[in-house]
C-alpha positions as CSV (number, residue, x, y, z in Angstrom):
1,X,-22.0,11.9,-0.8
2,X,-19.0,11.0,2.0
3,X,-16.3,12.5,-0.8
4,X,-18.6,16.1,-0.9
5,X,-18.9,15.9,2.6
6,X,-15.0,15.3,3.1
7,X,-14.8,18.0,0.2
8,X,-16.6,20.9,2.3
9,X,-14.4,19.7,5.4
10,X,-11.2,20.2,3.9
11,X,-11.2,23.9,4.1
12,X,-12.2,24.4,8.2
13,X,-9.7,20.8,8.7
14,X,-6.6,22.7,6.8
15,X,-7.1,25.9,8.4
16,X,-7.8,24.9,12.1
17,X,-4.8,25.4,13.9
18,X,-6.8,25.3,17.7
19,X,-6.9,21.5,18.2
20,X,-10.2,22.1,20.3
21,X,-11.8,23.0,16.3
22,X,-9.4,20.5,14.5
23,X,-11.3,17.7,16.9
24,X,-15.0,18.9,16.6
25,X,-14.4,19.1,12.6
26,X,-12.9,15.6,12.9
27,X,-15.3,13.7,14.8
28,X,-18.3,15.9,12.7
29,X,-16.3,14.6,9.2
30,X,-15.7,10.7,10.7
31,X,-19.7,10.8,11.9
32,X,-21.2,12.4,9.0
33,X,-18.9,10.3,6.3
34,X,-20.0,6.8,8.5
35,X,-23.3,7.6,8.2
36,X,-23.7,8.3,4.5
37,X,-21.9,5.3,3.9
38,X,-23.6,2.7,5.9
39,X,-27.2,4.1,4.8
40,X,-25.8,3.6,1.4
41,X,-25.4,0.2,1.7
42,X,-28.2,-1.7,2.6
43,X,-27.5,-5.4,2.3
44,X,-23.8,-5.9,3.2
45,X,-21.3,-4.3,5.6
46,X,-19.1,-1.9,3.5
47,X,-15.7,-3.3,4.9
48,X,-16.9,-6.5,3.0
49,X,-18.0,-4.4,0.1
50,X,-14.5,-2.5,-0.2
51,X,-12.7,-6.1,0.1
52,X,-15.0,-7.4,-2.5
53,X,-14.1,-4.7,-4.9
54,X,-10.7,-4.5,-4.4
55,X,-10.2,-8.4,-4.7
56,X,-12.2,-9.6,-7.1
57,X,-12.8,-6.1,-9.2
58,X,-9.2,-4.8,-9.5
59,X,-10.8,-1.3,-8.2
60,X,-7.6,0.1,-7.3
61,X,-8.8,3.6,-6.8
62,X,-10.6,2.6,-4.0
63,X,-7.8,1.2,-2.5
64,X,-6.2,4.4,-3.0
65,X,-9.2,5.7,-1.2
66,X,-8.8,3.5,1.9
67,X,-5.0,4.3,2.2
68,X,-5.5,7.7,1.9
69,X,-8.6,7.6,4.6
70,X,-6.1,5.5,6.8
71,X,-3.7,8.0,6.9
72,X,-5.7,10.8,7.0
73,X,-7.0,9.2,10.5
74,X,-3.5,8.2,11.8
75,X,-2.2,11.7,11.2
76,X,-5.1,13.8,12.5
77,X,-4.2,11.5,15.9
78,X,-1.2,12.4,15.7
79,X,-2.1,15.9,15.6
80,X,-5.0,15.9,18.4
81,X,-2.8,13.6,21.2
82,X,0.9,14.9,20.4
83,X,2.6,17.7,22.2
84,X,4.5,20.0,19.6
85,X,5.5,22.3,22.3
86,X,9.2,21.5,23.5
């Protein structure tokens, strides 16, 4: 549910040029995708789950998923709290 969520995001995300709409859709995305995926997980916290399966399982892809969800975050802050205007 987070990737079809991130899925129907990436259109308003890549055509949001106003940082004003950029931010809303940002902070919507970051909300709705933490919700889904700590009411997926019942038992353990997922930062112990995504260890878990990365470590012991060999689940690279999710790994790819985590990199690619860290720099999706560092560059959107980039975007939001950088001046492009010189």
């Amino acid at each position: 549910m987070s990737a079809l969520t991130a899925l129907i995001f990436f259109i308003p995300l890549l055509l949001s040029y106003h940082r004003g709409w950029y931010l809303l859709f940002f902070v919507v995305l970051v909300l709705l995708q933490t919700i889904f995926l700590s009411t997926m997980i019942d038992s353990p916290s997922v930062l112990g789950l995504v260890y878990d399966s990365i470590v012991y399982c060999q689940n690279y892809w999710l790994l790819a998923w985590v990199i690619g969800e860290s720099l999706f975050l560092i560059l959107s802050l980039v975007f939001i709290f950088y001046d492009f205007e010189n």
